[in-house]
LODO-29559 format. One record per residue (C-alpha): residue in three letters; z, y, x. Coordinates in Angstrom, 1 decimal, m for minus. Layout:
<rs>
   resn       pz       py       px
    ala        Z        Y        X
...
</rs>
This chain:
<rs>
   resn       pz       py       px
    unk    m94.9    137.7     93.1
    unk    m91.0    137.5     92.7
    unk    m89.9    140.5     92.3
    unk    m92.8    142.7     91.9
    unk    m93.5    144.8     88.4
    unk    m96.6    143.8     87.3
    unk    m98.6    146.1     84.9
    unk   m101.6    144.1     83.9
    unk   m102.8    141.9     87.1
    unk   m101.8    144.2     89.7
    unk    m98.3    143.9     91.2
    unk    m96.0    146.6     93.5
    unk    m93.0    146.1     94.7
    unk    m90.1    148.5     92.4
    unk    m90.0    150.9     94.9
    unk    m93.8    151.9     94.8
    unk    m93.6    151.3     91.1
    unk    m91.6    154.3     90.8
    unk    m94.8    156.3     91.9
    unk    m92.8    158.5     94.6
    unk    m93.6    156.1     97.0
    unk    m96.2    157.9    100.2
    unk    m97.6    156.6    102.9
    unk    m99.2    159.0    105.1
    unk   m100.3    158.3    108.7
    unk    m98.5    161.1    110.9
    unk   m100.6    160.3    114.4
    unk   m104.0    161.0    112.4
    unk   m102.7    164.1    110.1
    unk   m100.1    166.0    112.5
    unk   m100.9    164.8    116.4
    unk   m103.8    167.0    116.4
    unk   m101.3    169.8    115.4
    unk    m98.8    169.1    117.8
    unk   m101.1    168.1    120.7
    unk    m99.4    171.3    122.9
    unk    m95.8    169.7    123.3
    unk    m97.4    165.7    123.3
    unk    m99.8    167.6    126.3
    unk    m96.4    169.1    128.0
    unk    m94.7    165.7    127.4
    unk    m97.0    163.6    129.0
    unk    m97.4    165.6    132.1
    unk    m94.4    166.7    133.3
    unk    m92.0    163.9    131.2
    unk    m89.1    164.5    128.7
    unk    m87.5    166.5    129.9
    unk    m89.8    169.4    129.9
    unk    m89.1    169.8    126.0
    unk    m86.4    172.0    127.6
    unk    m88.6    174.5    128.6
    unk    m89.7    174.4    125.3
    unk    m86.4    175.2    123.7
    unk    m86.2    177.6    126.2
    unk    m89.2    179.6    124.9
    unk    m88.6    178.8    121.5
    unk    m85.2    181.4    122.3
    unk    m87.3    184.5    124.3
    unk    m89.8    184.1    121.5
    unk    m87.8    184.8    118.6
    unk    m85.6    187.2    120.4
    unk    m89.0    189.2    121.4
    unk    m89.8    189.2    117.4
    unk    m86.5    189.7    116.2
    unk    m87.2    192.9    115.4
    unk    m89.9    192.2    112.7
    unk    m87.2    190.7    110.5
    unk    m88.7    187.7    109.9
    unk    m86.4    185.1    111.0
    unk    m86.9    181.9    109.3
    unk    m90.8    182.4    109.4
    unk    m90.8    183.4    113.0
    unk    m88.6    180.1    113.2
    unk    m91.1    177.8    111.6
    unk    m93.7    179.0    113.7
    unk    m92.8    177.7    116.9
    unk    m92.2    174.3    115.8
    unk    m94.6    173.5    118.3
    unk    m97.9    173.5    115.8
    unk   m101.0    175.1    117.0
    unk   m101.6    176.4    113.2
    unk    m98.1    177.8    112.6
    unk    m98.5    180.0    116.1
    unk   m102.4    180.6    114.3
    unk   m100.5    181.9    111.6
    unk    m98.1    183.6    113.6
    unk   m100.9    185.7    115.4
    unk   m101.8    186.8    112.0
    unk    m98.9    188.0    110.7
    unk    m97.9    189.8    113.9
    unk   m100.5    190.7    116.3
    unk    m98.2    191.8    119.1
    unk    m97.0    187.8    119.3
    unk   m100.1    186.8    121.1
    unk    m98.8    188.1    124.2
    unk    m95.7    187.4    123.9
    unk    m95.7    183.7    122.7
    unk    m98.5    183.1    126.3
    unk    m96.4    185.1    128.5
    unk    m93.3    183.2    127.6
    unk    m95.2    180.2    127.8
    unk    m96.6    180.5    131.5
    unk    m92.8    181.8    132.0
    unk    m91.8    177.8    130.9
    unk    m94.5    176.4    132.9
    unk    m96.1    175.3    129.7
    unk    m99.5    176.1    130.1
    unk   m100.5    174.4    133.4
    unk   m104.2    173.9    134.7
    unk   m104.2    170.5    133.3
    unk   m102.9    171.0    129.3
    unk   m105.1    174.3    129.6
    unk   m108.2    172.1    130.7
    unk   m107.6    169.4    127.6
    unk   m107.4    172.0    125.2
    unk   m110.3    174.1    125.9
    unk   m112.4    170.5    125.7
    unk   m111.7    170.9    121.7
    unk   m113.7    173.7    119.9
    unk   m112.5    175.5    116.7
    unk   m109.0    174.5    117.4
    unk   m106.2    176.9    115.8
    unk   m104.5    179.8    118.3
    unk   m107.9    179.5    120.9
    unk   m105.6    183.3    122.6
    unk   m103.0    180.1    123.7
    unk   m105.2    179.7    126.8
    unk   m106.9    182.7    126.8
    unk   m111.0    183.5    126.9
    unk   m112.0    180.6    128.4
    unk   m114.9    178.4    127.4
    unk   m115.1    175.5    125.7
    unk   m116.1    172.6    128.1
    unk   m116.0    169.0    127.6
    unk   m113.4    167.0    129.0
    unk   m113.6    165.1    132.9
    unk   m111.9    162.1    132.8
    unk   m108.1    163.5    134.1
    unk   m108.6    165.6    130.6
    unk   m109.3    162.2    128.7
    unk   m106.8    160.3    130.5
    unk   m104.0    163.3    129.6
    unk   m104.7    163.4    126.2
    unk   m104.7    159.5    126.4
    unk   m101.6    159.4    127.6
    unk   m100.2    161.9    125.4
    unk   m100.8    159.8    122.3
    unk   m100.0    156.6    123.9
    unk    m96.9    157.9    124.6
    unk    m96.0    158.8    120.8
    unk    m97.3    155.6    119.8
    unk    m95.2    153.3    122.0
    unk    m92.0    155.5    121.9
    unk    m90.3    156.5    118.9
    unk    m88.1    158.6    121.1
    unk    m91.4    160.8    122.6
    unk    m92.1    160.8    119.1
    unk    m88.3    162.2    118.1
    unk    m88.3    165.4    120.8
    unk    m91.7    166.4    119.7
    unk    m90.2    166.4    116.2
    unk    m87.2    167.8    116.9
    unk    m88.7    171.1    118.4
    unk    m88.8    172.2    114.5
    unk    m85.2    171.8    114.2
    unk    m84.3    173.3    117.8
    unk    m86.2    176.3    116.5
    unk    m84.2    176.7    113.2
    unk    m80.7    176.2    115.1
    unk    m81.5    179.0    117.5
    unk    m82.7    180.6    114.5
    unk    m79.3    179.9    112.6
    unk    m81.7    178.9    109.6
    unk    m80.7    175.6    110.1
    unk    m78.5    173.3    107.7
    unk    m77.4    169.9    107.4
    unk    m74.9    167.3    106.4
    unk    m71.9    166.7    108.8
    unk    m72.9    163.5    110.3
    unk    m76.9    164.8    111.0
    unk    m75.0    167.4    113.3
    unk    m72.9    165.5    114.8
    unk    m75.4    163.8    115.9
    unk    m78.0    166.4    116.8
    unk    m74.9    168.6    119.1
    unk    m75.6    166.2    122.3
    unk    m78.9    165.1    121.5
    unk    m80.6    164.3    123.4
    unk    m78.6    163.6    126.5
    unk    m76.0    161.5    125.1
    unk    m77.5    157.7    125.0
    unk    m75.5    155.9    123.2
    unk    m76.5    157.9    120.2
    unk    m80.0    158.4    121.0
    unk    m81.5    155.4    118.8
    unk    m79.5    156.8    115.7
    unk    m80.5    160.5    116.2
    unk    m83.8    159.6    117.1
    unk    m84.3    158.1    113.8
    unk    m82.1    160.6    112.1
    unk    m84.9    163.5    113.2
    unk    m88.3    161.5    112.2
    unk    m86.8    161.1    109.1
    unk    m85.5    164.7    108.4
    unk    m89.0    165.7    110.3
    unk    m91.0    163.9    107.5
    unk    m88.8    164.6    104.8
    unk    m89.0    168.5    105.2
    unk    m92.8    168.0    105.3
    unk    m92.8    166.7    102.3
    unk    m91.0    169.1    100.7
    unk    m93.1    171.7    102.3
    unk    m96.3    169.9    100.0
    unk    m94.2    169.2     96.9
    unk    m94.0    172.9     96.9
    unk    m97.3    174.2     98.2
    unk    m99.8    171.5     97.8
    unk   m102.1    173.3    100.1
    unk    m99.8    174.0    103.0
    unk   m101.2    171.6    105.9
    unk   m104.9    172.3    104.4
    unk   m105.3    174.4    108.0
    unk   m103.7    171.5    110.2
    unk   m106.2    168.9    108.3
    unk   m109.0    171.3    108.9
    unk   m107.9    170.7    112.7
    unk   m107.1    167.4    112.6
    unk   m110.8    166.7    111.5
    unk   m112.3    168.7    114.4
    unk   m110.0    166.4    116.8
    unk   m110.8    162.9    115.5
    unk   m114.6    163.9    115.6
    unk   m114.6    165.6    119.0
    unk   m113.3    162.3    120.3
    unk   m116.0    160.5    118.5
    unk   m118.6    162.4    121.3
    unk   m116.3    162.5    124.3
    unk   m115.3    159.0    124.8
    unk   m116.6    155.9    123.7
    unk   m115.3    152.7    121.7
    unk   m113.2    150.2    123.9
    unk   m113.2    146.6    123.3
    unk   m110.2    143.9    124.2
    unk   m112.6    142.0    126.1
    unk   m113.5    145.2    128.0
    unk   m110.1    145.9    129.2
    unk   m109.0    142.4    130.4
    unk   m112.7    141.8    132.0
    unk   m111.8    145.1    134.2
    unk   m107.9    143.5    134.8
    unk   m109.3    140.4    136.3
    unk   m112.1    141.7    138.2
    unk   m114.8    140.9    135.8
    unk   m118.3    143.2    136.1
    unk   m120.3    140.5    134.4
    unk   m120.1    137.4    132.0
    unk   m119.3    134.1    132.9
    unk   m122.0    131.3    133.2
    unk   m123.2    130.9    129.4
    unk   m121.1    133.7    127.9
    unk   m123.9    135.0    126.9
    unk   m124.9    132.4    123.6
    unk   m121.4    133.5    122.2
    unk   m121.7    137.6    123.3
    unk   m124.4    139.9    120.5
    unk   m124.9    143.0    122.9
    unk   m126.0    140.3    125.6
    unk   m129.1    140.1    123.3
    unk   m129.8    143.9    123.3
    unk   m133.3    145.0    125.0
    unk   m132.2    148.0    126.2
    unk   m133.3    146.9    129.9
    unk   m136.3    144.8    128.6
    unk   m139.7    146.1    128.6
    unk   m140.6    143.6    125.6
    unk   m139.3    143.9    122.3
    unk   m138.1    140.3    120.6
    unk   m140.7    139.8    117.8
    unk   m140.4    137.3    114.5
    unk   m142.5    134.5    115.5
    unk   m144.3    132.5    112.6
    unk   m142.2    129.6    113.9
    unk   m139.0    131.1    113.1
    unk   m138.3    130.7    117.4
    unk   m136.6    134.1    117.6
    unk   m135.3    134.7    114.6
    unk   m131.6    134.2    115.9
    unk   m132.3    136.5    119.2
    unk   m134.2    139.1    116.9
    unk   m130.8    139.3    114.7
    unk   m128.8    139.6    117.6
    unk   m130.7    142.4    118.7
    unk   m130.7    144.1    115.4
    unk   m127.1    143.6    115.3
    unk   m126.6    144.9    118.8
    unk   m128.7    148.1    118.0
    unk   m126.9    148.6    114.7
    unk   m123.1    148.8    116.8
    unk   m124.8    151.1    119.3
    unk   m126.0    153.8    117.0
    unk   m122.6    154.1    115.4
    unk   m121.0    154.2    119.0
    unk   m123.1    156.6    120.1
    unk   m123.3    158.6    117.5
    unk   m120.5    161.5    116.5
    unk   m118.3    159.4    114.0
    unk   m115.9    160.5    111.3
    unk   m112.7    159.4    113.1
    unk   m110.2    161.5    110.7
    unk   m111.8    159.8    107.4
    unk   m112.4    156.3    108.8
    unk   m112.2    154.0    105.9
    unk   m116.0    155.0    105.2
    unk   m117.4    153.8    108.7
    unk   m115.4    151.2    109.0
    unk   m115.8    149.8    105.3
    unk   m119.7    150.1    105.7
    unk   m119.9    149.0    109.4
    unk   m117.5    145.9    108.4
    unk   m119.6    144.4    105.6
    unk   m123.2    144.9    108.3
    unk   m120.9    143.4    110.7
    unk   m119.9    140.3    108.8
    unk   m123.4    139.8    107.0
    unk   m125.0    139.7    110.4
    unk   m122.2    137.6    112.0
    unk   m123.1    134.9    109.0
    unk   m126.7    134.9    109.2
    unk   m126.5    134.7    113.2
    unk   m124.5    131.8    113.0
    unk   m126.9    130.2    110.8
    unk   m129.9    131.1    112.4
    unk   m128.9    128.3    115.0
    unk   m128.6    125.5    112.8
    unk   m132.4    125.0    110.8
    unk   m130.8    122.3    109.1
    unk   m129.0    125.5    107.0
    unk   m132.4    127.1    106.4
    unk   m132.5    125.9    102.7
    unk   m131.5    126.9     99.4
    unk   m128.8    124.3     99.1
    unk   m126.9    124.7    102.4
    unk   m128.1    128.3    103.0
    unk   m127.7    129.8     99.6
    unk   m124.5    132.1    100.6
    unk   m126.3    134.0    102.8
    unk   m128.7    134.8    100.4
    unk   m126.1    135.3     97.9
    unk   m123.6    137.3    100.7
    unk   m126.8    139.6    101.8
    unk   m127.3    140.1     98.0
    unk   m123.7    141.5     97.2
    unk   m123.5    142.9    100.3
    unk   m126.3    145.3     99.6
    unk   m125.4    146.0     95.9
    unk   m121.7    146.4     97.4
    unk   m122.8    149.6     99.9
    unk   m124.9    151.3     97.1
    unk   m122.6    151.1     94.6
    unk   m119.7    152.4     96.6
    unk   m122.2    155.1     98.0
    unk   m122.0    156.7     94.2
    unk   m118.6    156.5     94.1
    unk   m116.2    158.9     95.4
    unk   m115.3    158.4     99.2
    unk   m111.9    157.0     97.9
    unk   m113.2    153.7     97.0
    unk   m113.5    152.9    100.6
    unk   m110.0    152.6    101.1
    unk   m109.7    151.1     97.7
    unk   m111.8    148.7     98.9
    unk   m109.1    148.2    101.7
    unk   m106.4    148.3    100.2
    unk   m107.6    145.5     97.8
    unk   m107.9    143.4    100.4
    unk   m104.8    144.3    102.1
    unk   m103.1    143.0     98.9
    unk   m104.9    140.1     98.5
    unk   m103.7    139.1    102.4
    unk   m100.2    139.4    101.1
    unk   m100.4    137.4     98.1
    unk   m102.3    134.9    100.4
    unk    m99.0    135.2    102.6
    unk    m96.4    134.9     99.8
    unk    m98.5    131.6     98.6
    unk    m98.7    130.0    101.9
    unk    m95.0    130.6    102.2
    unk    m94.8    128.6     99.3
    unk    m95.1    124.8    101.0
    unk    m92.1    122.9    102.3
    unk    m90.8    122.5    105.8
    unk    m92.4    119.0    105.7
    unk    m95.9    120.2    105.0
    unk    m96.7    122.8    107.4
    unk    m98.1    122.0    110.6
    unk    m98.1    123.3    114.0
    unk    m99.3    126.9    114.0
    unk    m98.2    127.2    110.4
    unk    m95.6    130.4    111.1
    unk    m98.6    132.4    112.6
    unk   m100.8    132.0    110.3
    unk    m98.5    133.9    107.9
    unk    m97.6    136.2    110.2
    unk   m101.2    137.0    111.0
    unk   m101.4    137.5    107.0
    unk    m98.7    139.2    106.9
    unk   m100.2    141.6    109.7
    unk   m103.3    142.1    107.9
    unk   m101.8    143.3    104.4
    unk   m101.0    146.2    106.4
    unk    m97.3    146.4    104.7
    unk    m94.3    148.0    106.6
    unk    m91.6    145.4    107.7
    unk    m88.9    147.6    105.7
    unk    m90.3    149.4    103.4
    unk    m92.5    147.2    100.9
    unk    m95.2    148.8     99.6
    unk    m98.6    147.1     99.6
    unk    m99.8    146.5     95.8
    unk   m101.4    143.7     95.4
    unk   m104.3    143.9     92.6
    unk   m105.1    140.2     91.5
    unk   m108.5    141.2     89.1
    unk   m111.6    139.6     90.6
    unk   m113.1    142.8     92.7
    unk   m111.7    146.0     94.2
    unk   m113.5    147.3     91.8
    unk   m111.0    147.8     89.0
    unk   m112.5    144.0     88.3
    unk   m115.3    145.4     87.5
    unk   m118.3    142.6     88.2
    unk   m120.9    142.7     90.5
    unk   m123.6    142.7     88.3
    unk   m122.2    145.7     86.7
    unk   m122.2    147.5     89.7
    unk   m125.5    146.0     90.6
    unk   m126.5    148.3     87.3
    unk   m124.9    151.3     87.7
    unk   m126.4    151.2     91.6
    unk   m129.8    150.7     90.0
    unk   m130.4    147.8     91.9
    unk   m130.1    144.8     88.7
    unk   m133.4    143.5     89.1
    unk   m132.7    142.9     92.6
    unk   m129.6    140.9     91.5
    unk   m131.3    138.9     88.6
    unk   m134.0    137.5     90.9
    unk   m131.9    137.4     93.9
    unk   m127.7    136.7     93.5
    unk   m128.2    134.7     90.2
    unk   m130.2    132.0     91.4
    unk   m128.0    132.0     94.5
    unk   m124.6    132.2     93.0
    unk   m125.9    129.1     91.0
    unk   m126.1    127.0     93.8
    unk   m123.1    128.3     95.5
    unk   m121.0    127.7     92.2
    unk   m122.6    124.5     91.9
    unk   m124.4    124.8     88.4
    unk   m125.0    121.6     87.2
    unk   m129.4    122.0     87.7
    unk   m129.1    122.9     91.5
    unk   m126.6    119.8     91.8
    unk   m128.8    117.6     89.7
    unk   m131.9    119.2     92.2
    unk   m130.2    118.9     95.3
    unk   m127.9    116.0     95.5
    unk   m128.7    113.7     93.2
    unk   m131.8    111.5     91.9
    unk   m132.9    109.4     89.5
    unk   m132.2    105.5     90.2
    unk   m135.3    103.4     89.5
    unk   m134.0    100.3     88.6
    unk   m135.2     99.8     84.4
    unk   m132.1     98.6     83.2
    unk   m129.9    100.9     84.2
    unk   m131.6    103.6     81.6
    unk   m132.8    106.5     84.3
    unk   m129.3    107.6     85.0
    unk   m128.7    109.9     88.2
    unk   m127.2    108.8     91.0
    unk   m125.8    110.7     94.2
    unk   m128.6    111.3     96.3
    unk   m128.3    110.0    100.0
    unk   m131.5    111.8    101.6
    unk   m130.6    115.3    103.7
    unk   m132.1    118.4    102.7
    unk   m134.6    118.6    105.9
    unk   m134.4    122.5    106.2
    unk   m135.8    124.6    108.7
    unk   m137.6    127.0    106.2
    unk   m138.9    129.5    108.4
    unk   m140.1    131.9    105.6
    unk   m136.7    131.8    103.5
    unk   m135.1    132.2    107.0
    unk   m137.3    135.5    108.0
    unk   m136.2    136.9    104.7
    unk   m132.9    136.7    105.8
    unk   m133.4    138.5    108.7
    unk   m135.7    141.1    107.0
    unk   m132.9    141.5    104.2
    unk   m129.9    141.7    107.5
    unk   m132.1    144.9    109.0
    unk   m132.6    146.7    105.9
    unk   m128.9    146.5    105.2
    unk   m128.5    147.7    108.9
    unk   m130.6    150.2    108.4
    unk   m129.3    151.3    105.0
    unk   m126.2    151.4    106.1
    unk   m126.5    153.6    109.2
    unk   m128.3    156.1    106.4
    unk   m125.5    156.1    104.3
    unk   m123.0    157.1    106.9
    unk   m125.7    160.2    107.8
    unk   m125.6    158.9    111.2
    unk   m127.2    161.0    114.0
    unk   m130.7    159.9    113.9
    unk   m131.7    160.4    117.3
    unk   m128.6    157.7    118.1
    unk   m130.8    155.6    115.4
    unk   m133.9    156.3    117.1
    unk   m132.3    155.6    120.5
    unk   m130.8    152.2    119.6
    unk   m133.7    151.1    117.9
    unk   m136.3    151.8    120.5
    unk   m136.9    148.5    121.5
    unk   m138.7    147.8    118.4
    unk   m142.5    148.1    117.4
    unk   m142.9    151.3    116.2
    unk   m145.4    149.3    113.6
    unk   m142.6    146.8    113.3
    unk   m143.4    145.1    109.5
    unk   m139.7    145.3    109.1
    unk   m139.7    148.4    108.4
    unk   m141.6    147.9    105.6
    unk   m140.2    145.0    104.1
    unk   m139.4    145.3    100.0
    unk   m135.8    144.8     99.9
    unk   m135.8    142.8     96.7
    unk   m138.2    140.1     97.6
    unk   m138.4    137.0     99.5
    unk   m134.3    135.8     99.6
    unk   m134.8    132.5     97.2
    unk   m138.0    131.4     98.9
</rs>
């Protein structure tokens, strides 16, 4: 780690080491906020932010007489909580800040109907008395677009911003340096300085809003507030999209191909069978039964309201389910596995993976995207190590593979600022058996992760028991040699723990992240309602 200050064994980059450093995500804090001009933007194109200067002026010359300049300024940056607070300070605005607006053309049928699909949302007069409905797809496809558009774009993103700095120049509360103006006097019409000025205004943009918290810590508390309404309204009103989704539709596809199916988990799901899979004795549908379980588990969360604001939880939770189930499917179809020797990671991975969710369950909701950003770090030093070899070492592919760990530490291409913590957990290094303690759940791991992490590890007994054996010829004094005999596997009842100990943590997680439980019930209904899952200890049955 070149380069990198290193306090301990965790290493950031000097310019996060000064501790001034923030990353904040804009689209998730502020979109919600500005939803009113990306709305506008989307639907009637660019150039419409014209009409908003436009009212910005007739606005401010309609409150001129309050006095309040700069603050009447700041509230029509285009923020549905600064025209909330608007409306408070001056009643009389209300009418005057909508009938300006319809003057613009900036409150058409469409923006009016993707707004009203949002309850609680700041400045409800905007639109006037109108009920809260949920959104037909035109609404979702608007609002759609209306991010997508700030996503892709940087210069969407640019006028939105700008509309704070319009305000404050019609304002004459504005000030800069020399060059910012001279940029900002043709903007944005003249092209050849678009990129610059662009740039120039999502910089100033963020910069002023972090002065605005350096000096009022609680300022955007109202716009969070919001922000959190959004994320989770969307949660109910559309549904998770997957990749294979949206090229199946592009080529025509309604169904899988011929023998997708052994490679595709909701395939398995039984919500169109009248039978339920069962756990045979045999250990015959052990794979399908986890498939299923897996299934329901992704269909409760996606059916359920999520917290889309605060994701790191969901995700973090849903993640290690995902990848514990994902392992033990893939194991489930080789019987040679079903063993101590060759299966003892799952054992051990549904072990820490248990003690893993409970632990971080008593922590604050920060440790999710420590957790994270641990990992994040860890994807960077992997990066920076890989890096390492010589021209004459790497082999086809080589480049993107680094670029694919370079993608997942999350870092900015410029700006470096991903830490990278090299203690043994995310934890602070803290151990898993001490967080197998403080979750109450060290029993479990003496009996369960021990035994396992001692054949994973490969403790000299479990290779003396597994791989080797004694050679029987007299004279060569009983020594051990390497044994050339296969572990048969195909233990049905180590196996059928595995499974038991993959539902609980399914079912363990879906209760931690409170989700909705008729979505639980709902997902789950193809099961016995006497199903001895449900009843299975959680500490028994993984070292069989």
């Amino acid at each position: 780690m070149v380069g990198h200050v290193r306090k301990g064994r965790v290493y950031k980059s000097p310019l996060a080491a000064t501790g001034v450093l923030g990353i904040e995500n804009w689209i998730k804090d502020d979109f919600p906020d500005l939803l009113w001009p990306a709305l506008v933007l989307a639907e009637h194109g660019n150039d419409s932010i014209r009409r908003f200067v436009k009212w910005q002026k007739a606005v401010q010359e309609s409150l001129a007489h309050h006095g309040e300049v700069a603050f009447v300024a700041e509230s029509l940056d285009g923020r549905l909580t600064h025209l909330a607070g608007l409306a408070e300070k001056f009643p009389n605005s209300v009418g005057i800040v909508v009938s300006e607006a319809d003057r613009q053309g900036l409150l058409s049928a469409g923006v009016v109907r993707a707004l009203v699909s949002y309850p609680f949302r700041p400045a409800p007069w905007l639109v006037g008395d109108i009920e809260v409905k949920p959104p037909a797809q035109p609404d979702l496809d608007l609002i759609r677009d209306a991010l997508l558009s700030v996503l892709r774009g940087g210069h969407r993103e640019a006028l939105i911003k700008c509309l704070r700095t319009w305000s404050a120049v019609q304002a004459g509360t504005f000030s800069s340096d020399a060059q910012m103006i001279e940029l900002l006097k043709d903007y944005p019409g003249n092209l050849d300085n678009r990129a610059a000025a662009d740039s120039m205004v999502r910089a100033s943009w963020g910069a002023h809003k972090a002065m605005v918290k350096f000096n009022d810590p609680g300022y955007f508390d109202e716009a969070i507030k919001w922000a959190r309404v959004f994320w989770g309204v969307n949660s109910m009103t559309s549904r998770c999209v997957r990749k294979r989704a949206v090229e199946n539709s592009h080529d025509g596809r309604t169904e899988p191909d011929d023998g997708e199916p052994a490679g595709n988990i909701a395939s398995a799901a039984h919500s169109d069978q009248a039978e339920p899979t069962s756990m045979s004795v045999d250990g015959e549908n052990l794979r399908r039964f986890t498939m299923d379980v897996m299934s329901s588990f992704v269909e409760a969360l996606e059916t359920a309201p999520a917290h889309l604001y605060s994701n790191e939880r969901q995700e973090v939770i849903s993640g290690l389910v995902a990848r514990a189930g994902r392992d033990l499917i893939a194991v489930l179809g080789a019987p040679d596995l079903w063993c101590l020797e060759h299966g003892a990671h799952i054992s051990r991975m549904l072990v820490e993976t248990k003690i893993n969710l409970h632990w971080m369950a008593r922590q604050d909701p920060a440790i999710y995207r420590q957790f994270q950003e641990y990992g994040a770090g860890k994807a960077k030093l992997y990066a920076r190590i890989s890096d390492e070899l010589p021209d004459d070492a790497r082999t086809a592919g080589f480049r993107e593979s680094i670029d694919e760990l370079q993608r997942l530490s999350h870092n900015h291409d410029v700006v470096d600022h991903r830490t990278v913590d090299t203690r043994d957990t995310f934890a602070g290094g803290k151990s898993i058996r001490a967080m197998a303690e403080e979750a109450g759940l060290l029993d479990f791991y003496r009996q369960a992760y021990s035994l396992s992490s001692g054949v994973a590890h490969s403790e000299w007994w479990s290779v003396e028991t597994h791989a080797m054996e004694p050679c029987w010829n007299v004279l060569h004094g009983m020594h051990l040699i390497p044994s050339l005999s296969l572990n048969p596997g195909g233990n049905v009842e180590l196996a059928g723990s595995w499974v038991e100990q993959f539902y609980s943590l399914a079912r363990e997680g879906l209760g931690i992240l409170g989700t909705d439980e008729d979505a639980v019930t709902a997902a789950f209904a193809w099961m016995n309602a006497d199903d001895d899952l449900s009843e299975a200890p959680d500490n028994e049955g993984l070292v069989s």
